[in-house]
Structure formats: structure tokens, C-alpha cells
N, C-alpha and C positions, 0 to 999 in steps of 0.2 A: 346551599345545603351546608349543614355544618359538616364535622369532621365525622360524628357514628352514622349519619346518613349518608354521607361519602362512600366511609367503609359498608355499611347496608347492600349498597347498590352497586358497588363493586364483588362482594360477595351474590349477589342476582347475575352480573355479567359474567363471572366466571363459571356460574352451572350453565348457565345458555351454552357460553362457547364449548364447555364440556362437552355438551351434547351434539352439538353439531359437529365436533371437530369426532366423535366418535362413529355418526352417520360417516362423512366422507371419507372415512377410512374403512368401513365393511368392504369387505371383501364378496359378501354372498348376494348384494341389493339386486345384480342381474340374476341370479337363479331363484332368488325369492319370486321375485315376478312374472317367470317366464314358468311358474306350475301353472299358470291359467293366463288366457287373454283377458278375460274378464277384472283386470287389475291392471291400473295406470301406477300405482302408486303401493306405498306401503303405510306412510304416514300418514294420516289425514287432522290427527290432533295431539297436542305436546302442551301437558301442564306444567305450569312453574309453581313448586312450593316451597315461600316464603318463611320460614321460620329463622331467627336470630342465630347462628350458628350452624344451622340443619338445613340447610338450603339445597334443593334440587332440581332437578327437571327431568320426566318423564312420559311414556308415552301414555300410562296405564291412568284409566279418568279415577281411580277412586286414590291417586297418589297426594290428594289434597286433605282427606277427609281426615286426618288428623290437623289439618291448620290450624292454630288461633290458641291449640292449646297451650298450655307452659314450655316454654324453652328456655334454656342456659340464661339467656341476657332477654332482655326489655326490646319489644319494638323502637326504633328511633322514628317510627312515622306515623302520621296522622292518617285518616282516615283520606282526606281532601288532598293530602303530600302525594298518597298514592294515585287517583285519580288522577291529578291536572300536575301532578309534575316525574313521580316513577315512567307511569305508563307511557306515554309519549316517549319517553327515550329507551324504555326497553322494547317498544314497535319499532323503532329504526334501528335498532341492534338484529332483532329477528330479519327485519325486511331484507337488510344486507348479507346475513349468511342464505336467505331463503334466496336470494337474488344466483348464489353460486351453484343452486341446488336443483331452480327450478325444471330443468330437462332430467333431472336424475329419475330414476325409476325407485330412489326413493319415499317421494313427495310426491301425496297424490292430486287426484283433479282440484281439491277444494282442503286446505288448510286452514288450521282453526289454533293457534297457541293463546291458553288460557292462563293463568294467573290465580293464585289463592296467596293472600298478604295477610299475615298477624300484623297489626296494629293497634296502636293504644285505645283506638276504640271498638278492637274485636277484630273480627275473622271480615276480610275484605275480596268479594270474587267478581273476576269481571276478565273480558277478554283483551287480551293484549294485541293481538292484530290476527284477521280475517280476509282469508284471500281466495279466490278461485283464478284456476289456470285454462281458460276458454280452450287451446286448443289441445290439451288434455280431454280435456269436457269434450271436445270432439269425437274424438279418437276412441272413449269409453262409449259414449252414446252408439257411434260406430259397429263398434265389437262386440255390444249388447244386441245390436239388431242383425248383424250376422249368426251370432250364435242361435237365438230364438229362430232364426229360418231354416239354419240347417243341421241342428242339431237337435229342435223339439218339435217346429212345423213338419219340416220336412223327414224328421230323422226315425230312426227305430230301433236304434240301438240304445241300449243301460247308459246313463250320463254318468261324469263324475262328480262328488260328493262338492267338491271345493267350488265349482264351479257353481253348483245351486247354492251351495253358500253365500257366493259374490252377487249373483244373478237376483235372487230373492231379495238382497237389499239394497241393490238398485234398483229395482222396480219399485221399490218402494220409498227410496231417494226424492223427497221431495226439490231438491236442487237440482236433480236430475230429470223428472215428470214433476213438477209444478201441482198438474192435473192428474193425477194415477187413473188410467183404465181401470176400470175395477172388472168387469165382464172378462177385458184379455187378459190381466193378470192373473184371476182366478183360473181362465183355462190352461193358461201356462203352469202354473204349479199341479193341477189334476192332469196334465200332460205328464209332467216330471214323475211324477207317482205309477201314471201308468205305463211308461217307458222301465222303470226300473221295479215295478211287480214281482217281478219273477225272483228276486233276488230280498226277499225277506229281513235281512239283517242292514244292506245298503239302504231298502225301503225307509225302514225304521229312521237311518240318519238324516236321508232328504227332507223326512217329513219332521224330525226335530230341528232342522235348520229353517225349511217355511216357518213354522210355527213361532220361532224368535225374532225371525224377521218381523212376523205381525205383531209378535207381540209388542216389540220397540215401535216398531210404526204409532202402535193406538196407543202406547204411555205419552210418547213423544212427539207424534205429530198430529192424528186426528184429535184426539181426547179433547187436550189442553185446549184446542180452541173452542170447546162448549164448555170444558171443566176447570174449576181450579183444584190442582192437584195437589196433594201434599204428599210428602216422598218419605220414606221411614225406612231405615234399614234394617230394622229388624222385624218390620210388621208390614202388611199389606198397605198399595197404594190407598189413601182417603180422594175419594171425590164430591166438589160438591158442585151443582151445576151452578153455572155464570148467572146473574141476572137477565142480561141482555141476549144470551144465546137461544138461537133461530137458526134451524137445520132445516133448510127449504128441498122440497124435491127427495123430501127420507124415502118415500116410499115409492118411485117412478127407479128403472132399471138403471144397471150401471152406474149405482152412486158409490164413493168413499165409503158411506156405509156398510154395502153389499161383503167390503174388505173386512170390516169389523165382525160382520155377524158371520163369515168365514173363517177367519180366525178362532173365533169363539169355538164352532164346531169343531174345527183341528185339533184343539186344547184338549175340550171334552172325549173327544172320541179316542187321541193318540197318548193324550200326554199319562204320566204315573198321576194315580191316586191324589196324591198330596197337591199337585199343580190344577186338576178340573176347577176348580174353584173361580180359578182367574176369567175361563169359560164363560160360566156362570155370570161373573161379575160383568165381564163385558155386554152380553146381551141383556141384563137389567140398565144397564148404563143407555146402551141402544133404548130398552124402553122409554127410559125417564126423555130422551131426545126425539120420543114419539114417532117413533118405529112401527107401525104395525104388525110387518114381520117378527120382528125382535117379542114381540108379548106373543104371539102364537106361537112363537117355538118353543116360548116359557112353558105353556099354557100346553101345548100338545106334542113337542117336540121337535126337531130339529129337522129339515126337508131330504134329511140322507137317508131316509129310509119309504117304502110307500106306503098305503092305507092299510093294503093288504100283513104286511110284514108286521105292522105296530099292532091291529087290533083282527082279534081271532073269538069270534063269539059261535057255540054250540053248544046245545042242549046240555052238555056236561059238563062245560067251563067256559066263563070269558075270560081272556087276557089282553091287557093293553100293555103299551112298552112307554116311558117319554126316556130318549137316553137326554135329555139335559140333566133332568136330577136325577139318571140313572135308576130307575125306579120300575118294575114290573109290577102290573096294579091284576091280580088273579083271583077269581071268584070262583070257587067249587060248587057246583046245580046238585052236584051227584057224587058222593061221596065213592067212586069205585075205581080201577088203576084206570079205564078210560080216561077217566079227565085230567089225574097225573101224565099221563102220557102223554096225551094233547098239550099241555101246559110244560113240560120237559118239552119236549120238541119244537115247543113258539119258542121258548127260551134260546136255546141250543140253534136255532135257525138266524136268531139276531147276532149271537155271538157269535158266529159266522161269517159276519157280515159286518163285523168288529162296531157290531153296539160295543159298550162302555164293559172292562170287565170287574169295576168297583160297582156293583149294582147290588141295590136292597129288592126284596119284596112286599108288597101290602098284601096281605093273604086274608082273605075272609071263605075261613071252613068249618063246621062243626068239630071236627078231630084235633087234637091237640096233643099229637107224639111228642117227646125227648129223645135225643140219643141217650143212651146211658152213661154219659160220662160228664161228671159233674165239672161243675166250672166254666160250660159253655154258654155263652146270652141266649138268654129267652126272648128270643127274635122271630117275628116270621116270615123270616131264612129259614132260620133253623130248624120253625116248626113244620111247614113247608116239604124240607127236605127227610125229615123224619117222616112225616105221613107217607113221602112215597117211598120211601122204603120199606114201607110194612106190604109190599105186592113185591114178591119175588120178583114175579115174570120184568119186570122193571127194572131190574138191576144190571142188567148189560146197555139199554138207552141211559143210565142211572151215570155209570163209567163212563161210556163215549161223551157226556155232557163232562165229567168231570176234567178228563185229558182237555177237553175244549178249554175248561175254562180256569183251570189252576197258570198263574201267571205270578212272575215275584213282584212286590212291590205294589198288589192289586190288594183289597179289601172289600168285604162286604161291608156296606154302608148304615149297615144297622147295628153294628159294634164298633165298640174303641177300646180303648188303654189296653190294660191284659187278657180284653175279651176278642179282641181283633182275629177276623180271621181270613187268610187266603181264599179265594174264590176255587169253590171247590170240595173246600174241608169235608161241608156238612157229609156231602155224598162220598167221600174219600174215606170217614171215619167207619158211617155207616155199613160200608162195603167192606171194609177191611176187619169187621168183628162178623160179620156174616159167613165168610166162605173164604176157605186159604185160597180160593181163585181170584183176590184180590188181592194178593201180596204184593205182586209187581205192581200194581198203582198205588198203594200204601209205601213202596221204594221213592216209583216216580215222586209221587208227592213232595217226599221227605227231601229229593235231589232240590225241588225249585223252592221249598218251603225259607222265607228269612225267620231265622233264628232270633234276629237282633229284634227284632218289633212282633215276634208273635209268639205269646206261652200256650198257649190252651194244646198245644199238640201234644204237653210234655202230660196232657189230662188222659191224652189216647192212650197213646202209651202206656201208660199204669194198667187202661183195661184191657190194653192189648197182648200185654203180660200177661192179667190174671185169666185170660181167656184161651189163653194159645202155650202157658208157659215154653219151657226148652225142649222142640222140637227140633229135626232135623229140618223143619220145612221152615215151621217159622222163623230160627234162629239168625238169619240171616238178616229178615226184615225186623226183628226185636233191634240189631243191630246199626239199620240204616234208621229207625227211631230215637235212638239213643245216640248217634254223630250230630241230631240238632237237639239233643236237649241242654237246661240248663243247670244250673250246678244247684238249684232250688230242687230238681228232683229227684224221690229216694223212690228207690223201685225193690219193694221185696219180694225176691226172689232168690236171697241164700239160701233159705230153706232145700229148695228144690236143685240145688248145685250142690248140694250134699251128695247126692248118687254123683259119682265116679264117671260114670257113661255119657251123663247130660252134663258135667263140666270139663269131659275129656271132649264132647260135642261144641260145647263154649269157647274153649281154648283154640279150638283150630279157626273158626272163626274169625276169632280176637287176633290171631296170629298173621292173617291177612293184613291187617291194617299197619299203618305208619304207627311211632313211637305217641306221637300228638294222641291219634286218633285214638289209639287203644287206652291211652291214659282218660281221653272225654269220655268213652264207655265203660271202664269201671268203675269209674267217680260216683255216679248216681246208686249203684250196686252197693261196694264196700267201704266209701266214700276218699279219704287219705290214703295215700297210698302206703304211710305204716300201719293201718288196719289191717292189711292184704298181708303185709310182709309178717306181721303178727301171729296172722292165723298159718302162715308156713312154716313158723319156726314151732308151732302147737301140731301141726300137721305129722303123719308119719308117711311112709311110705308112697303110693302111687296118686295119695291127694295134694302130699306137698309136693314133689315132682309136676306133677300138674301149676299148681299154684306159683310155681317158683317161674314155671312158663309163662304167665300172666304177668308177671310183675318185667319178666327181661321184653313181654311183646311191650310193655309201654315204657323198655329204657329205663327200669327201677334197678333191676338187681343186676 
């Protein structure tokens, strides 16, 4: 080697040692370990990034992906330097600190240190050395089959969170099970779910952690062997199937498969709006691998629900469900609140039952209602839920569907961009211009309503104003309307704050709220806040006194 390669690779040997010499000096490796048995180790992979002057080493796998770009100085090595003459001596460098570490609790069963080299011929990746520690491998395998016996076989108490965290991706360890049970691993994570039932919020988490587990499983370990993958960071996986791939036994029980087209449901049923897709993806994926399962569940939907649940036919409505494309397909025979009703309540029984709560409707009815408030898609969602609104006796099953189904981060599927709406709206809007007995769900709404990805509410609002002006009833929910709007909306209603009584009514109000808050609800009113200060200095007597109160509840004056 000459002398910038020398220096090169002694700049490489100094991040190693860095790094290790920073491992055996923690102080926490024993208590890190000892939150769960479920953990031999801490580290399992340590990337080296290569760059001319910028050289590091780290635990985190995306600390390469600036590699190859421009740095300070010029690679001093070849593509082929790296290969057959770095790599080999930065393996006996690792080997030797791994050698002082391997009982540490912070080196797990199976070690992986990878490498990313700028060189003269581009971005260079490849693994530096590769190890597994068998009586580790022991020990975990061990304490994987204790926990599963007396914790979930046998157990009946809530698990903890970290623990299915570890548990779900070892099972799924192909270095660990070779062969995955696909049968017991399934009933082991529908174990985990329903040991910790009870507890709704924990729920949530265990089933966010299955779900990553599968999902890394099918990117990374089933997939790739029928797929070749292409990997995008800013854009979904591409797959295209292998030439020679052959998935024998797809369809006989307890295949690798059964894991994929589980997953896919978990996705669909638990995950936010934005992630079903991957769902989706994967049971097409399944099909192209010729599935039979996998096109039936496209085709009629997913085995988590029964015949009865999904499809409901009577003289005054059918309704079928598929929650894969999240999709309610409702036919009206009879245009009368009978068959709304029927058809709310198939609805309202699957969300229940945590169908999907991003779902569109296929509607075919002769009636074609609007709410009245412009700017909302002409969907039929929308039109759907305006026809049943036009039957009074309907509007209390109308709310109980609505509390079901209003969820943050959810959407109905037949709008997008500024037409987007929460699951729920239609029936939310409707009910809240019908009858002040629907204020408190017009609040609720507003509490779980996202602000950042959803305008059409700021459409209610306007007619929620012109319908209800400043009451003492309404004033309260005008105001929980106006804490999610956005700075696009003007609401008039100065006029009617003219009278003394309905802005001394305003004021106390407004006077509840934080400095923030009060400032977001007169924004849309009298827009800047020197508009406001304006009309008080124009004001005389018990209007500016008033006004001057407005301006100190949002920290002006």
C-alpha cells in the first residue's frame, strides 16, 4: 500500500477501535438486557462508513446511505483494493475486539459488521465479517420456548410490550427457525392480542409491533426468494417475479405463505390509512405466486369475518363488505328509512368488529341528496349518508355509527387532497345542522378531527355559523369549530357581534381559552389582530371594554 492508503486505513482502524472501545466502557449493557429475557445481546449489526476524511462506524443500517458521495479528499482505493486487500484485514481487526466481547451482554447471538467504501469506482458494499455465537443461539432459543409456555400457552395475564417486540422477531428469525411454523406463530401473536384485549391502548402497540415484524419478514426474507426487489427510499418496494420461481405446496396448510397472507390482514385491518396499501400489495404478490387463498380474499375478502357478517340481503337492501379494498357494495330495493337502517347497522356491526375504518361505499339508489355545504366530493359516501339523513327517526342509529366510526388519521376512500374526509364527517355534519342535540358530537368530532390533512370541516363551520349564529348554546361548539380551523377561513359574523349581549356572550367564552387558542379563533372573524385593536380604539364605551377583553384573552393588549 502506498502512503494515502496507509493513511485510509488507518483512518478505518481508528473508527472501529472507537467504537468498540466505547462499547466496553458502558456502563448500562447489564440493565439494558436484563428489561427482558428475551435478549442475548444488544448488537447484532455495526456499519463502517468509508468516506475520505468522514469516516465512522455505527450501529444504525441507514449510516451508509450517504456513501460514495463527495468528500473532502479522493478515494485512495480501487474497487478490487477493497475486496481482496482492506476487507481481510479490517475482519481480523473486528474478529479481535469481538473476541474480548463475545460473553458481553452486549453482542448478540449472531453478529453482522458491514462496510460501505467510496472508491474510485463508486460506492463499494459488502460485509466485513459474519458470525454467530451457538451457545448464545442456545440460551435465546431456550428463553423463547419458556416464555411461549408460560407466559402465552399457559398464561393469562397482559404481556409486556418489549417483550412481543423481541418475541415476534424471533419467530420470525430465519437463523433462528430455518423453517417458521407458520400455524403456531400465527396462534401465538392471536394469543398475544387476546391476552392483552382488555387494555386498548397496550393492544394497539403489540399489534403495531406483529405487524413490523411481518412486515420485515416478507421485504427480507420470504419475498426476495420468488422476487427481485428493488428498494426506493422515497417510494414503495418494486417487485418483479424471478424467472425460475416455484412456490410448491402454496395452498396445503401451515405454509410460509399462511405468514404473508396474515400479515397482509394485520396491515389492512390495524394499520393508519396511508400504510393498507402494503396489505394490499402483499396478497397481489401472494396471487402472482399462485395462491388461491390470496385471489379469494382479493376477490371476496379477507377470512376475519363470516358470510353472515359480510353479506346481508333483504327485500329492502343488500349489502356486501370486502374489508381488503375496504369497500361496502349497498343496493337500495326500497327507497324508505327501512333499508337505511338495515344498511347503517351491517355497517356499524363490521366496524365493530374492526373492519377497516378507511372505507368507501358503491351505492346504487335512485335518491341523490347533498349536505348543504359546498366543497364536499360528490361521493357515494356522501350521497349515501345524506339520503339517510333525510328520516329523522334515524339520526340517533345515525350518531351511535358516527362515535363508532370517527378515528384520527382514518379517511373515507373516495376522496383525496382538500376533499378528504374523516370517517364519520358525512353523519357528523349532517347531525350537527339538524338539531342543537348534536353539539356534543360536533365537539367530539372537532377533538379527534386532523387539522393538518383535512379542510372541508372549515365548509361546516361557515354553515354552522349561518345556521346557529351566537347563541348561548351554540357558542361553545362555534368555538370548538374554529380551534381546527385554518387561517384560509373568513366566517362572517361581525355583523351579529354588533349587539353588546352576543359579544359580551363571545367574550366569556373566548376568555376560557389559552393566549394561543384565543388568537386561532379570532383570526378567521376579524382576521389580524390590528383589525381588532382598531375597531377598540373606534369603539366607545361597554363595546370597547368588551373588545379590549378580546384582544388581552389572546395576549394582544
Amino acid at each position: 500500500m502506498n502512503e494515502l492508503q496507509k493513511e485510509a486505513l488507518g483512518e478505518m482502524k481508528t473508527a472501529i477501535h472507537k467504537w468498540f472501545d466505547e462499547q466496553e466502557n458502558r456502563k448500562d449493557a447489564e440493565e439494558v438486557v436484563l428489561r427482558t429475557t428475551l435478549q442475548v445481546g444488544i448488537f447484532n449489526f455495526v456499519m463502517l462508513d468509508y468516506r475520505p476524511g468522514r469516516t465512522r462506524v455505527d450501529s444504525s443500517k441507514s449510516v451508509g446511505s450517504a456513501a460514495g458521495k463527495k468528500s473532502m479528499k479522493a478515494s485512495p482505493f480501487t474497487r478490487e483494493q477493497i475486496l481482496h486487500e482492506v476487507q481481510p484485514l479490517l475482519a481480523e481487526i473486528v474478529r479481535e475486539r469481538l473476541d474480548k466481547l463475545e460473553t458481553s451482554p452486549l453482542i448478540n447471538y449472531r453478529f453482522t459488521f458491514q462496510g460501505t467504501f467510496a472508491t474510485m469506482d463508486g460506492l463499494v458494499e459488502l460485509t466485513v465479517l459474519e458470525t454467530e455465537y451457538e451457545e448464545k443461539k442456545r440460551q435465546l432459543l431456550e428463553r423463547i420456548q419458556s416464555y411461549m409456555e408460560e407466559k402465552l400457552e399457559n398464561g393469562s395475564h397482559p404481556t409486556n410490550r418489549l417483550e412481543t417486540f423481541f418475541l415476534a422477531r424471533h419467530l420470525l428469525d430465519p437463523h433462528l427457525f430455518p423453517e417458521p411454523e407458520a400455524a403456531k406463530t400465527i396462534a401465538l401473536f392471536d394469543r398475544i392480542q387476546e391476552l392483552n384485549k382488555e387494555q386498548v391502548e397496550a393492544l394497539a402497540e403489540h399489534r403495531r409491533d406483529i405487524i413490523r415484524a411481518l412486515t420485515d419478514w416478507a421485504e427480507n426474507v420470504f419475498l426476495p426468494h420468488y422476487y427481485d426487489v428493488t428498494c426506493s427510499e422515497y417510494r414503495t418496494n418494486e417487485y418483479m417475479i424471478k424467472p425460475d420461481a416455484v412456490f410448491e405446496n402454496k395452498d396445503e396448510p401451515n405454509q410460509p405463505i399462511d405468514l404473508l397472507l396474515y400479515g397482509a390482514v394485520m396491515i389492512i385491518r390495524y394499520e393508519p390509512d396511508f400504510n393498507k396499501f402494503m396489505g394490499q400489495t402483499f396478497l397481489e404478490l401472494a396471487k402472482q405466486l399462485g395462491s388461491g387463498k390470496a385471489a379469494r380474499m382479493l376477490k371476496e375478502g379477507s377470512d376475519s369475518f363470516s358470510q353472515e357478517d359480510v353479506h346481508m340481503r333483504h327485500e329492502l337492501v343488500e349489502c356486501k363488505a370486502n374489508d381488503v379494498f375496504s369497500l361496502f357494495t349497498i343496493v337500495i330495493r326500497k327507497e324508505e328509512a327501512g333499508a337505511y337502517e338495515r344498511a347503517i347497522s351491517f355497517i356499524l356491526s363490521l366496524l365493530r368488529k374492526d373492519f377497516p375504518k378507511s372505507y368507501k361505499i358503491k351505492l346504487k339508489s335512485s335518491v341523490r341528496e347533498n349536505l348543504p355545504i359546498k366543497g364536499l366530493a360528490k361521493s357515494d359516501t356522501h350521497r349515501f349518508f345524506a339520503n339517510a339523513l333525510a328520516y329523522s327517526e334515524l339520526h340517533p342509529l345515525l350518531e351511535e355509527y358516527a362515535r363508532e366510526a370517527m378515528k384520527e388519521y382514518e379517511w373515507y376512500e373516495d376522496t383525496e387532497s382538500e376533499r378528504s374526509v374523516m370517517p364519520g364527517s358525512y353523519a357528523v355534519f349532517g347531525l350537527g345542522l339538524s338539531s342543537e342535540r348534536y353539539f356534543p358530537l360536533v365537539e367530539a368530532y372537532m377533538d379527534f378531527v386532523d387539522d393538518e390533512h383535512q379542510l372541508v370541516h372549515d365548509k361546516f363551520t361557515v354553515v354552522f355559523a349561518e345556521t346557529y349564529g351566537i347563541t348561548e348554546r351554540s357558542t361553545p361548539t362555534l368555538i370548538a369549530c374554529l380551534l381546527r380551523s385554518h387561517d384560509s377561513l373568513k366566517l362572517k359574523i361581525q355583523p351579529e357581534l354588533e349587539s353588546e349581549d352576543k359579544l359580551s356572550l363571545f367574550v366569556k367564552q373566548i376568555e376560557t381559552l389559552s393566549d394561543d387558542e384565543a388568537e386561532r379563533v379570532l383570526y378567521p372573524i376579524w382576521g389580524k389582530a390590528e383589525k381588532l385593536a382598531a375597531l377598540a380604539r373606534k369603539a366607545r364605551g361597554t363595546r370597547r371594554e368588551l373588545i379590549i377583553r378580546l384582544l388581552k384573552a389572546a395576549g394582544i393588549a
